[in-house]
PyMOL CGO cylinders between C-alpha atoms (Angstrom):
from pymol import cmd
from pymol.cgo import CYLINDER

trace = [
    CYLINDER, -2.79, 4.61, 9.15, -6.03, 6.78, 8.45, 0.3, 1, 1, 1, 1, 1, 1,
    CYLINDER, -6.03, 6.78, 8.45, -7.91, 4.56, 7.09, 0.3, 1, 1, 1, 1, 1, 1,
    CYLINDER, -7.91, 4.56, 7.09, -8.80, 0.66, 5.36, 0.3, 1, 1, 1, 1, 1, 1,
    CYLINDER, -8.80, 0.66, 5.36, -12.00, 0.69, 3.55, 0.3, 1, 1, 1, 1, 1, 1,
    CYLINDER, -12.00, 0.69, 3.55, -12.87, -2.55, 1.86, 0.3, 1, 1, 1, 1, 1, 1,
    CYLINDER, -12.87, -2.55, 1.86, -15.28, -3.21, -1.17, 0.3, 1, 1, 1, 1, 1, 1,
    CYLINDER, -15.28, -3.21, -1.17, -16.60, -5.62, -2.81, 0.3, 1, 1, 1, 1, 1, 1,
    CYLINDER, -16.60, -5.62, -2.81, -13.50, -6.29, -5.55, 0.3, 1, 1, 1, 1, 1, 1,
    CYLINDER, -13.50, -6.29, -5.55, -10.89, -4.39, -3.71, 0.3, 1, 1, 1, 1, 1, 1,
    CYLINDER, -10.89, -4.39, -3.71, -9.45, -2.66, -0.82, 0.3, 1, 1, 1, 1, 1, 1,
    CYLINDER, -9.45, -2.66, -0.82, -9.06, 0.85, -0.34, 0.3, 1, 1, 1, 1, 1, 1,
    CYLINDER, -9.06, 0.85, -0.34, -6.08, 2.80, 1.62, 0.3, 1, 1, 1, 1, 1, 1,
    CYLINDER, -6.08, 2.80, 1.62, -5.50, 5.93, 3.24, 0.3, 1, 1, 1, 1, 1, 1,
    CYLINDER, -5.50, 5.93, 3.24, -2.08, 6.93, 4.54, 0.3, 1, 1, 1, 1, 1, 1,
    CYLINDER, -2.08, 6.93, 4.54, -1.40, 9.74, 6.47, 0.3, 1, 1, 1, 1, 1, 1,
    CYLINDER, -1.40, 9.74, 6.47, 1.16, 11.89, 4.39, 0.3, 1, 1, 1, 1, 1, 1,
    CYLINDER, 1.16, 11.89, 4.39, 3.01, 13.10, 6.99, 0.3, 1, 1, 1, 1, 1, 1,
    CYLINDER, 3.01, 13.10, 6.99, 4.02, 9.56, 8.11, 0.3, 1, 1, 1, 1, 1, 1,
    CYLINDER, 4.02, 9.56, 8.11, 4.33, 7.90, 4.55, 0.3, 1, 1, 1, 1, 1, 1,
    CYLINDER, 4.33, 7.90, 4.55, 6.10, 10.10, 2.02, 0.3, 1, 1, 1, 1, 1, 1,
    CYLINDER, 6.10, 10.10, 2.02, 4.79, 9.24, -1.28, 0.3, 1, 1, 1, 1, 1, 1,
    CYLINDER, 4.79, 9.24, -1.28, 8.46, 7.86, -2.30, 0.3, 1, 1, 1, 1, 1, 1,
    CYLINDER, 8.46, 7.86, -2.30, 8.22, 5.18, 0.08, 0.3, 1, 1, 1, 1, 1, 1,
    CYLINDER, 8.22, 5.18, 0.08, 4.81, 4.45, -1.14, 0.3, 1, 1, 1, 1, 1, 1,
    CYLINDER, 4.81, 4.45, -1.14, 6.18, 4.42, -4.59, 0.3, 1, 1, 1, 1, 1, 1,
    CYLINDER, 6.18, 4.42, -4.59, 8.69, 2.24, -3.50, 0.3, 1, 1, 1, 1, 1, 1,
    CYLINDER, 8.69, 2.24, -3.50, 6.23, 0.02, -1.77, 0.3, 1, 1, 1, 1, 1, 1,
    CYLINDER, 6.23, 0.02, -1.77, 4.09, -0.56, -4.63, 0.3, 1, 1, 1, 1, 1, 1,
    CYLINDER, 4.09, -0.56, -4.63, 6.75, -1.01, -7.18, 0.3, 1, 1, 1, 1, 1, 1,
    CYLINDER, 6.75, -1.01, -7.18, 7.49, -4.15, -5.10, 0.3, 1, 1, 1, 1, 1, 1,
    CYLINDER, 7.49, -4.15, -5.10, 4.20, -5.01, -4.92, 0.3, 1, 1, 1, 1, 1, 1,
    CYLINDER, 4.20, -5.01, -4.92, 2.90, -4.92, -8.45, 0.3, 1, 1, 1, 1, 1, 1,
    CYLINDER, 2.90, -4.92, -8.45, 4.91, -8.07, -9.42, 0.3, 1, 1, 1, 1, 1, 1,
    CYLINDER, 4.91, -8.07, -9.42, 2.43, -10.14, -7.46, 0.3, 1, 1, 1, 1, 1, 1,
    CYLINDER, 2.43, -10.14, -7.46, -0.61, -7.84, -7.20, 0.3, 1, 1, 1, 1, 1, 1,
    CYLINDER, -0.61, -7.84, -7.20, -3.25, -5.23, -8.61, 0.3, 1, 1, 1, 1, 1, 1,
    CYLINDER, -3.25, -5.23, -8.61, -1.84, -2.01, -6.66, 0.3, 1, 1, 1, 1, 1, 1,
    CYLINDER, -1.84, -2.01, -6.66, -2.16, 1.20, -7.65, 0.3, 1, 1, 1, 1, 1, 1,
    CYLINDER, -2.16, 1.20, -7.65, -2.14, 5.06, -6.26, 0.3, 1, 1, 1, 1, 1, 1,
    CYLINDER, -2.14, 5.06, -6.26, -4.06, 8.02, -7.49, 0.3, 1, 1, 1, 1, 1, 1,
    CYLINDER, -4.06, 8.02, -7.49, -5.28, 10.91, -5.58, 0.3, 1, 1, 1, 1, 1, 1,
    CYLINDER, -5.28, 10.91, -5.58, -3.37, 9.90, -2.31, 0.3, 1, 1, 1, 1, 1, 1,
    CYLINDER, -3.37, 9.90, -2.31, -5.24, 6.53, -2.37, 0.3, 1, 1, 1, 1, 1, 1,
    CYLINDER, -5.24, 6.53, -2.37, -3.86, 3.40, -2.45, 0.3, 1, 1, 1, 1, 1, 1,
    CYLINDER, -3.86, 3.40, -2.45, -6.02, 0.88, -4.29, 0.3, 1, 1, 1, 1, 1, 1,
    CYLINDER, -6.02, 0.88, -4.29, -5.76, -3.10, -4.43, 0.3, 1, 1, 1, 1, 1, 1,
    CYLINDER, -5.76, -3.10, -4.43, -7.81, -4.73, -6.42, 0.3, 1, 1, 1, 1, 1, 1,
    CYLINDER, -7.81, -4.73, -6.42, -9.04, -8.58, -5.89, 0.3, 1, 1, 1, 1, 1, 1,
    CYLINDER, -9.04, -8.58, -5.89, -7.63, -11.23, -8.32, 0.3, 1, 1, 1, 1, 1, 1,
    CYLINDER, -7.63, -11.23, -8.32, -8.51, -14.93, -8.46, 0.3, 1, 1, 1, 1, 1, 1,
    CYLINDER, -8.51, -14.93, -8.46, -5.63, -15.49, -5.37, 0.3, 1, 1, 1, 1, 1, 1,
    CYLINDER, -5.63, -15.49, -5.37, -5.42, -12.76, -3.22, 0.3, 1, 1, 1, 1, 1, 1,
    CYLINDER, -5.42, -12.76, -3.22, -7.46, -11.37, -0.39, 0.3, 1, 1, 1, 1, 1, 1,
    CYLINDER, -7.46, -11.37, -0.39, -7.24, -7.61, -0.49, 0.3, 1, 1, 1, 1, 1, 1,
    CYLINDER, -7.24, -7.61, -0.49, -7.51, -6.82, 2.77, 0.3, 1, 1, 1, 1, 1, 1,
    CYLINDER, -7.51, -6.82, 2.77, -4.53, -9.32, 3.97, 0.3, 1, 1, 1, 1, 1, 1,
    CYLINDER, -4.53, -9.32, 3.97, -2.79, -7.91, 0.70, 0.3, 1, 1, 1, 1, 1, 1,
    CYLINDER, -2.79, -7.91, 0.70, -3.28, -3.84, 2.32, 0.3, 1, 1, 1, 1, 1, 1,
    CYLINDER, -3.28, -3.84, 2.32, -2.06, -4.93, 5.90, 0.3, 1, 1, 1, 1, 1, 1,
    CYLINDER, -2.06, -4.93, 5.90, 1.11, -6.72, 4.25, 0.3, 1, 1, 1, 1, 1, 1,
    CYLINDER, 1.11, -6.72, 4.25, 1.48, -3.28, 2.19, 0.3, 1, 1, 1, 1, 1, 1,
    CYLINDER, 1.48, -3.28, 2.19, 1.63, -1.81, 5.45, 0.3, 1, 1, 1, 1, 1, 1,
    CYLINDER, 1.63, -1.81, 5.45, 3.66, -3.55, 7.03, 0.3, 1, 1, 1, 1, 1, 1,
    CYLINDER, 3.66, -3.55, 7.03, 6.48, -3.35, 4.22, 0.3, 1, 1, 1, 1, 1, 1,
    CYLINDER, 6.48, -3.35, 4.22, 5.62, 0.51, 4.13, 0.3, 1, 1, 1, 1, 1, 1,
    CYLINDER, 5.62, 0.51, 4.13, 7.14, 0.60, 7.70, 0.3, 1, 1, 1, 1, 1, 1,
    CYLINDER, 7.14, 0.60, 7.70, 10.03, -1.72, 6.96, 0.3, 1, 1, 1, 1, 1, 1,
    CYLINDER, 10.03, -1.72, 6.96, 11.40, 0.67, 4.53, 0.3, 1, 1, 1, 1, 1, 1,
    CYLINDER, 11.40, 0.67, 4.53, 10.76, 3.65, 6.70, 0.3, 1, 1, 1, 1, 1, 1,
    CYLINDER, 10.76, 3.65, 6.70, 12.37, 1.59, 9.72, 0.3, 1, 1, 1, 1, 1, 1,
    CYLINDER, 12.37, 1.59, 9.72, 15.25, 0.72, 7.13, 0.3, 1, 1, 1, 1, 1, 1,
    CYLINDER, 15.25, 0.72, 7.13, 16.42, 4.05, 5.98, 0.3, 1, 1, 1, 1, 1, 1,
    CYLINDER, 16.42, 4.05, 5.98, 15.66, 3.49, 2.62, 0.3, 1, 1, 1, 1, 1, 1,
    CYLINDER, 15.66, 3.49, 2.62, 15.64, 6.51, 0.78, 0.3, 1, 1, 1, 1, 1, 1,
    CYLINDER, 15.64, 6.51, 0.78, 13.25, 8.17, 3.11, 0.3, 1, 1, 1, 1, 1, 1,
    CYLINDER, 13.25, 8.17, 3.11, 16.03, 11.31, 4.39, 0.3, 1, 1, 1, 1, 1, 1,
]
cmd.load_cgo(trace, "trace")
Protein backbone atom coordinates (compact mmCIF):
# COMPACT_ATOMS: atom_id res chain seq x y z
CA UNK A 1 0.00 0.00 0.00
CA UNK A 2 1.43 3.57 -0.96
CA UNK A 3 -0.42 5.44 0.89
CA UNK A 4 -3.73 6.27 3.60
CA UNK A 5 -4.37 9.87 3.86
CA UNK A 6 -7.30 10.78 6.04
CA UNK A 7 -9.49 14.04 6.03
CA UNK A 8 -11.81 15.48 7.72
CA UNK A 9 -15.12 13.64 5.92
CA UNK A 10 -13.24 10.88 4.30
CA UNK A 11 -10.33 8.73 3.70
CA UNK A 12 -8.11 8.77 0.91
CA UNK A 13 -6.20 5.64 -0.82
CA UNK A 14 -3.32 4.99 -2.84
CA UNK A 15 -2.57 1.56 -4.26
CA UNK A 16 0.35 0.66 -5.91
CA UNK A 17 -0.74 -0.48 -9.52
CA UNK A 18 1.54 -2.97 -9.96
CA UNK A 19 0.24 -4.91 -6.91
CA UNK A 20 -3.59 -4.08 -7.29
CA UNK A 21 -4.82 -4.31 -10.87
CA UNK A 22 -7.61 -1.98 -11.22
CA UNK A 23 -10.08 -5.12 -11.85
CA UNK A 24 -9.61 -6.29 -8.48
CA UNK A 25 -10.14 -2.85 -7.25
CA UNK A 26 -13.24 -2.74 -9.29
CA UNK A 27 -14.20 -5.80 -7.88
CA UNK A 28 -13.44 -4.63 -4.42
CA UNK A 29 -15.52 -1.67 -4.50
CA UNK A 30 -18.45 -3.14 -6.24
CA UNK A 31 -18.71 -5.15 -2.98
CA UNK A 32 -18.23 -2.40 -1.05
CA UNK A 33 -20.68 0.18 -2.28
CA UNK A 34 -23.69 -1.78 -0.85
CA UNK A 35 -22.66 -0.65 2.60
CA UNK A 36 -20.44 2.37 1.91
CA UNK A 37 -19.48 5.75 0.06
CA UNK A 38 -16.50 4.25 -2.17
CA UNK A 39 -15.43 5.46 -5.13
CA UNK A 40 -12.19 5.55 -7.65
CA UNK A 41 -11.07 8.27 -9.97
CA UNK A 42 -7.66 9.10 -11.03
CA UNK A 43 -6.07 5.92 -9.37
CA UNK A 44 -7.52 7.07 -5.99
CA UNK A 45 -9.65 5.33 -3.95
CA UNK A 46 -11.99 7.58 -1.98
CA UNK A 47 -14.35 6.74 1.12
CA UNK A 48 -16.34 9.10 2.25
CA UNK A 49 -17.74 9.35 6.07
CA UNK A 50 -21.48 8.60 6.63
CA UNK A 51 -23.43 8.83 9.90
CA UNK A 52 -21.98 4.91 10.76
CA UNK A 53 -18.81 4.34 9.44
CA UNK A 54 -15.28 5.30 10.32
CA UNK A 55 -13.35 5.77 7.12
CA UNK A 56 -10.24 4.87 8.07
CA UNK A 57 -11.39 1.28 9.61
CA UNK A 58 -13.65 1.22 6.35
CA UNK A 59 -9.99 1.71 3.94
CA UNK A 60 -8.04 -0.97 6.05
CA UNK A 61 -11.11 -3.49 5.65
CA UNK A 62 -10.94 -2.44 1.76
CA UNK A 63 -7.57 -3.61 2.00
CA UNK A 64 -7.77 -6.36 3.43
CA UNK A 65 -10.59 -7.78 0.99
CA UNK A 66 -8.32 -6.32 -1.90
CA UNK A 67 -5.79 -9.08 -0.87
CA UNK A 68 -8.37 -11.79 -0.33
CA UNK A 69 -9.32 -11.67 -3.87
CA UNK A 70 -5.80 -11.45 -5.09
CA UNK A 71 -4.92 -14.43 -2.58
CA UNK A 72 -8.16 -16.17 -4.07
CA UNK A 73 -7.53 -16.21 -7.73
CA UNK A 74 -10.33 -14.30 -8.54
CA UNK A 75 -10.13 -13.06 -11.85
CA UNK A 76 -6.77 -11.53 -11.30
CA UNK A 77 -4.69 -14.02 -14.25
Amino acid sequence: MDAIKVEKNRCVLKLNNDFYPERIIKEGIDTFQNKERISFSEGRIIIEKNKNNNPEKVAYEFCDYLLSLIQGGSRWH
